[in-house]
C-alpha positions as MATLAB code, in Angstrom:
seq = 'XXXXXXXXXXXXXXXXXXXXXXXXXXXXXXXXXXXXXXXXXXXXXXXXXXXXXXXXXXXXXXXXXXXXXXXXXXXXXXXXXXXXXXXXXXXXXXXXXXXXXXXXXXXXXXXXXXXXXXXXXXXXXXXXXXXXXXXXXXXXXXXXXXXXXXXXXXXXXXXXXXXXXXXXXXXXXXXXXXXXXXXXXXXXXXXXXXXXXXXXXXXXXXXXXXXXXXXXXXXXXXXXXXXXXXXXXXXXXXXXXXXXXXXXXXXXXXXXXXXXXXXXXXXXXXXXXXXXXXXXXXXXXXXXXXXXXXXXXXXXXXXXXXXXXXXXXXXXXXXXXX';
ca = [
      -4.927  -15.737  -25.923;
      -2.267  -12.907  -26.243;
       0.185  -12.933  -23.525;
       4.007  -11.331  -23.423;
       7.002  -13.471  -23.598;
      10.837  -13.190  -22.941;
      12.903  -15.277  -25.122;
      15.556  -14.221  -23.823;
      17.088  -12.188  -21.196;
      17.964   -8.351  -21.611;
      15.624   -5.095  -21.083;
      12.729   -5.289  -21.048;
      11.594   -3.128  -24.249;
      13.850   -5.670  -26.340;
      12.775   -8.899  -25.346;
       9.309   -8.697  -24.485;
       6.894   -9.949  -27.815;
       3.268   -9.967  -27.583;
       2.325  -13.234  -29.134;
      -0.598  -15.298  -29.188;
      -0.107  -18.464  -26.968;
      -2.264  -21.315  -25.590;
      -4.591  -20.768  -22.481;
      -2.526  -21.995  -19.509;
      -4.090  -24.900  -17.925;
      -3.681  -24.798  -13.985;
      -1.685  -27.680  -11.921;
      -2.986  -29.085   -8.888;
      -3.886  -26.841   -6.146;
      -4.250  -23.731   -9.149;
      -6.637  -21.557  -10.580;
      -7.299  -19.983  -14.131;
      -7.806  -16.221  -13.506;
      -8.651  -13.956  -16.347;
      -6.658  -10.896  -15.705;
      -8.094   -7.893  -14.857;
      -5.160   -5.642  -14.418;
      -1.580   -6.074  -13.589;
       0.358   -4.135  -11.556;
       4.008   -3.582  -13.153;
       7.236   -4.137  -10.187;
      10.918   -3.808  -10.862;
      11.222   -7.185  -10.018;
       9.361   -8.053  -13.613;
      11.844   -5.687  -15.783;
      14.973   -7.879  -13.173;
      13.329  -10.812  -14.477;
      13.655  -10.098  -17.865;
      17.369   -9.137  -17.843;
      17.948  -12.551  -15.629;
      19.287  -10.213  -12.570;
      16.250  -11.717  -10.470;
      16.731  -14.233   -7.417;
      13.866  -16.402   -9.157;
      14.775  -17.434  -12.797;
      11.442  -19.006  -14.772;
      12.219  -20.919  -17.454;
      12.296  -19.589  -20.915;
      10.006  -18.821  -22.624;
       8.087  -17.000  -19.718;
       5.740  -13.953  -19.054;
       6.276  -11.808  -16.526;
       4.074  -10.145  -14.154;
       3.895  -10.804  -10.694;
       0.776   -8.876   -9.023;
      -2.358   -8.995  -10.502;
      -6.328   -8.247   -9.815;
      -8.022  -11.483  -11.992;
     -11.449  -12.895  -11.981;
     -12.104  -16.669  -11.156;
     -14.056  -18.733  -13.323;
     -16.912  -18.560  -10.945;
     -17.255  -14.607  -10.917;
     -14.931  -13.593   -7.902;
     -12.794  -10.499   -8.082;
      -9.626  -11.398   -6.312;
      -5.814  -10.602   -6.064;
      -2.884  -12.937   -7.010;
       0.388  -13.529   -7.531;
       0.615  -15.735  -10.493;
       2.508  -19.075  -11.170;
       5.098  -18.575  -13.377;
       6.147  -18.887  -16.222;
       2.432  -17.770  -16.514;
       2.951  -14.401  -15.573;
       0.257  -11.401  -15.078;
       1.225   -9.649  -18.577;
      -1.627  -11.648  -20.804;
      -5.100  -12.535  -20.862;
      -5.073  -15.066  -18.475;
      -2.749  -16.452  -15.989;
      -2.528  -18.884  -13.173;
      -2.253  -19.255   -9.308;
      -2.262  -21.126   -5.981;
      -5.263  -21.497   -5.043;
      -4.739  -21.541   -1.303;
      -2.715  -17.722   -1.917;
      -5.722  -16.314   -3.845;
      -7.133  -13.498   -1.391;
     -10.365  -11.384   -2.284;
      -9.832   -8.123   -4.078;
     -11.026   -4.972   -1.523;
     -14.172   -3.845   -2.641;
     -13.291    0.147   -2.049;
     -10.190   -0.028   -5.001;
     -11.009   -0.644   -9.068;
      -8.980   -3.579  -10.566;
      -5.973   -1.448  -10.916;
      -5.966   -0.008   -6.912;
      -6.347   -3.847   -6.202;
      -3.458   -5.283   -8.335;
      -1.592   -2.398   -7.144;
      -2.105   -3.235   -3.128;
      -0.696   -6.695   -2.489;
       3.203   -6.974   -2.563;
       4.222   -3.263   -2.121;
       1.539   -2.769    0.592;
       2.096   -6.114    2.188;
       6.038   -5.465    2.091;
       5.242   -1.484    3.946;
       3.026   -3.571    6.494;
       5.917   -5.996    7.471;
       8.519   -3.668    7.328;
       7.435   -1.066    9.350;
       5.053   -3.145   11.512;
       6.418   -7.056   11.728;
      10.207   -5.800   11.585;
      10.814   -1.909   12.636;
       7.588   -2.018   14.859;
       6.977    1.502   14.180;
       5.131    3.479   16.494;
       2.944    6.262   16.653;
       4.335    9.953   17.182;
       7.745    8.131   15.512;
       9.740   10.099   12.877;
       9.610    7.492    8.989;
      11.743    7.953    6.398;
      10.972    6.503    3.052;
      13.597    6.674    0.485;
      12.139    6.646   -2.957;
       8.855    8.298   -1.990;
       7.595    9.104   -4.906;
       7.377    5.240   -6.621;
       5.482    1.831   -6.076;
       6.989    0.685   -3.017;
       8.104    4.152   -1.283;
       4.563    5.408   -1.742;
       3.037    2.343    0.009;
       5.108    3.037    2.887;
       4.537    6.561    3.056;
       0.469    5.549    3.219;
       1.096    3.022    5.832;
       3.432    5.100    7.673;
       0.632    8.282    8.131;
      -2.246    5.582    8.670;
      -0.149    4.388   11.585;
       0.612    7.963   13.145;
       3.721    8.641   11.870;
       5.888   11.786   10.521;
       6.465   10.826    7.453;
       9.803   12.422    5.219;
      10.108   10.952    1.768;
      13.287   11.452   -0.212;
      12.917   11.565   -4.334;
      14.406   12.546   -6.978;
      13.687   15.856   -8.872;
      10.812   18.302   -8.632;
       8.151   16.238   -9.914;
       7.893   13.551   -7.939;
       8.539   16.276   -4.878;
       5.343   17.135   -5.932;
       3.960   13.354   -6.113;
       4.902   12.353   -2.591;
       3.394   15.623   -0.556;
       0.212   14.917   -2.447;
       0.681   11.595   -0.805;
       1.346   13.229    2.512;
       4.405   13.411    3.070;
       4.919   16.067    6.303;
       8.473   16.687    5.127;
       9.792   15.827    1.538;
      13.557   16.170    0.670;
      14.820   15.845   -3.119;
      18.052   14.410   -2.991;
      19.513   15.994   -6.334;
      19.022   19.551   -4.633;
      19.402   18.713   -0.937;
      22.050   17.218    1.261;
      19.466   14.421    2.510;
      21.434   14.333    5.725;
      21.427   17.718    6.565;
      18.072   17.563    6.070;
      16.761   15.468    7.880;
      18.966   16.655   11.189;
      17.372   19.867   10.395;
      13.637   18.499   10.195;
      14.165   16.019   13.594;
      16.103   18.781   15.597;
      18.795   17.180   15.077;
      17.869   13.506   16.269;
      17.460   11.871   12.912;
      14.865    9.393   11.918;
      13.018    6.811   14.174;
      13.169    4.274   11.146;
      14.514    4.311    7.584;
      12.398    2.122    4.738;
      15.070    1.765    2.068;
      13.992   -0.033   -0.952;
      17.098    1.734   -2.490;
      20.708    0.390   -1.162;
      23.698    2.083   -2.788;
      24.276    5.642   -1.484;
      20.501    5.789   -0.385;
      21.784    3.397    2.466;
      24.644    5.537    2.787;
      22.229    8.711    3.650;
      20.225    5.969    6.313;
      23.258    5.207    8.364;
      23.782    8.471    8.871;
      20.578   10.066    9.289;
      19.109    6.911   11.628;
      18.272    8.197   15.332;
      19.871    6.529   18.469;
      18.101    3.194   18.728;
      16.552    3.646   15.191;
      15.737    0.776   13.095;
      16.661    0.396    8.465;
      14.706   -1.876    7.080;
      16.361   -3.146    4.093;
      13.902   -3.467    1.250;
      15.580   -3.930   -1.845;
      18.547   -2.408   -4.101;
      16.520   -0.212   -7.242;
      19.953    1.451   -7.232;
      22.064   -1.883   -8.355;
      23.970   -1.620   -5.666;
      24.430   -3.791   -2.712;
      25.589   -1.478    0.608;
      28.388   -3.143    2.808;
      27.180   -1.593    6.370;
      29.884   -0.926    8.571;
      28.604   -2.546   11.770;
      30.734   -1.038   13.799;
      28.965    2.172   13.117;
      25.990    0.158   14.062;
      27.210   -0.221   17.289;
      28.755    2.846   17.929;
      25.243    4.272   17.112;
      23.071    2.151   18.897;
      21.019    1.176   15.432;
      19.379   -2.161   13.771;
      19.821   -2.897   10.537;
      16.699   -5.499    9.538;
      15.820   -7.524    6.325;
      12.944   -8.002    4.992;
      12.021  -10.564    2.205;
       8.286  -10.790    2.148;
       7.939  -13.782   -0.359;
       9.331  -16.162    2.812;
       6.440  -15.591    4.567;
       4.227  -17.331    1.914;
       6.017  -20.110    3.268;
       6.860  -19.563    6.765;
       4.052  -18.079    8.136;
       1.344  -18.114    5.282;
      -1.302  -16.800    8.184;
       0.700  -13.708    8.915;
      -0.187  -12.378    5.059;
      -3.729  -13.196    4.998;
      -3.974  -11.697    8.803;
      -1.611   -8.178    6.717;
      -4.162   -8.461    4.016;
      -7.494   -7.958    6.732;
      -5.486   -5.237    8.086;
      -4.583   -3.087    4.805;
      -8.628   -3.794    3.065;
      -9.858   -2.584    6.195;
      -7.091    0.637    5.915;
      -8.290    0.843    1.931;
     -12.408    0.933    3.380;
     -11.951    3.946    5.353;
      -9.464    5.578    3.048;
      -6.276    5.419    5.073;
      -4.368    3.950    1.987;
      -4.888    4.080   -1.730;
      -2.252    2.873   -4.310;
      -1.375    5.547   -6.345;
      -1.737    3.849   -9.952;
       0.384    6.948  -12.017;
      -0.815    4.599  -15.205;
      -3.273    2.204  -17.221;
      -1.418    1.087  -20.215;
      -3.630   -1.459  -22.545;
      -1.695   -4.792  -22.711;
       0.222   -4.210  -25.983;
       1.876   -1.037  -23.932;
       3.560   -3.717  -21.380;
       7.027   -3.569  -22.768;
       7.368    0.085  -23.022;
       6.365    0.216  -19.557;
       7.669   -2.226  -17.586;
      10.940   -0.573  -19.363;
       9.392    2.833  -17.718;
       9.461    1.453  -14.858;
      12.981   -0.009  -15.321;
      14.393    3.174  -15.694;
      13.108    4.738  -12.857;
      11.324    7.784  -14.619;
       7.475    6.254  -13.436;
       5.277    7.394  -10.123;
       3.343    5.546   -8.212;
       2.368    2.396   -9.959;
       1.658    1.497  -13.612;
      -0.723   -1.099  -14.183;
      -1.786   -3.085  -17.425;
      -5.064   -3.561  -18.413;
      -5.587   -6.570  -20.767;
      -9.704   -6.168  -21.333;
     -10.652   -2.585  -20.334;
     -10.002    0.754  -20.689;
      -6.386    2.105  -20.190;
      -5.780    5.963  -19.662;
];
């Protein structure tokens, strides 16, 4: 089968080769999937610089989030086992973490829905326990993981502002319905949200974004608002002043979604009812910006990398890509 492999670490567009490998053969408690699509994540382009908390062995293939078909027929969604990442023909997974693909999305929507979507659902549900009539802010919109949020956050009655960056993907997040959207390289984000809240600020902050993103949330976070602390796309780690935290009455929560795979496995099956029944009646649809055939993987996971990609991009091994 073809599948890509790093050799070794640096971007993405440098050490990603398309090569023709063996068919991985699945461990105990695994299953062979033949890959339908693959959704691309920053954590895959991390991966192949070696800047990622989980190191696989080298060689490896990356791709974390796939839609793949089991060897008896069913259509289902998957992180795979790595090294036998989603970026090939086939891959592999745990068995017991397989969950059915929604029947309302196309392999792309599917791939697409699982760790962004799932991440949005514990972050503003699990952890910030957002609530209806509630003022969200999603920093970075207009991408993979802001856009999930911004879905999640008007399925669950929110006001929704999303902060991006430049005109075009302005554009991207009000057709995603955004009530209020801000574009930080033209606007003080601050001042703008004061001025869209009366002055109150935001209810709670999704940041997937750290670095001076986080420096906008602390001071644009309501009395008795709630950051949820996503990731760092920026590269760089914020150092909150917790004093300010208390001055301002504020929480500042984490969020690391792969831990519940282990500590409460029942919690992501019982997020992944909730968001197929959301994707049914049209409350959420990933926005897939992309289909990229699988020898386009390297140029756009390094899309990706640089931050200059919408929505999601997805690779599609065995169909058509447009």
């Amino acid at each position: 089968m073809q599948a890509w492999q790093v050799h070794e670490n640096g971007e993405p567009s440098e050490v990603m080769r398309l090569q023709e490998v063996e068919r991985p053969v699945p461990g105990e408690g695994q299953v062979l999937l033949r890959v339908c699509a693959a959704n691309i994540n920053f954590p895959d382009a991390l991966m192949c610089r070696g800047h990622y908390q989980v190191r696989p062995p080298l060689p490896f293939t990356p791709g974390v989030e796939i839609c793949g078909e089991t060897e008896d027929g069913r259509r289902v969604i998957a992180n795979p086992s790595l090294p036998h990442g989603g970026f090939a023909e086939y891959a592999v997974a745990d068995a017991a973490a397989v969950l059915p693909a929604p029947d309302a999305l196309d392999d792309a929507e599917a791939a697409a829905l699982h760790i962004g979507y799932q991440t949005g659902w514990f972050g503003l549900h699990r952890r910030a326990r957002l609530e209806a009539g509630e003022t969200l802010l999603v920093h970075a919109a207009a991408g993979g993981v802001g856009s999930a949020a911004v879905q999640l956050g008007k399925a669950a009655g929110a006001t929704v502002i999303g902060v991006v960056g430049g005109a075009g993907k302005a554009a991207v997040a009000r057709e995603l319905g955004c009530d209020v959207v801000i574009d930080r390289r033209a606007e003080d984000v601050v001042a703008a949200v004061k001025g869209a809240t009366g002055g109150r600020g935001a209810d709670v902050i999704y940041d997937p974004v750290g670095g001076d993103a986080y420096t906008q949330s602390a001071k644009a976070v309501a009395f008795e608002g709630r950051i949820v602390v996503v990731g760092f796309a920026s590269g760089t780690i914020p150092s909150p002043a917790l004093n300010h935290a208390l001055v301002k009455n504020y929480s500042i929560l984490g969020l690391h979604w792969g831990l519940y795979n282990t500590k409460n496995p029942r919690l992501v099956q019982h997020c992944h009812e909730q968001l197929t029944e959301l994707a049914a009646r049209g409350a959420i649809k990933p926005l897939v910006s992309e289909r990229v055939p699988l020898d386009g993987a390297a140029a756009a996971v390094q899309r990706v990398a640089d931050g200059v990609t919408t929505g999601r991009v997805a690779v599609v091994p065995n169909g058509a890509a447009a």
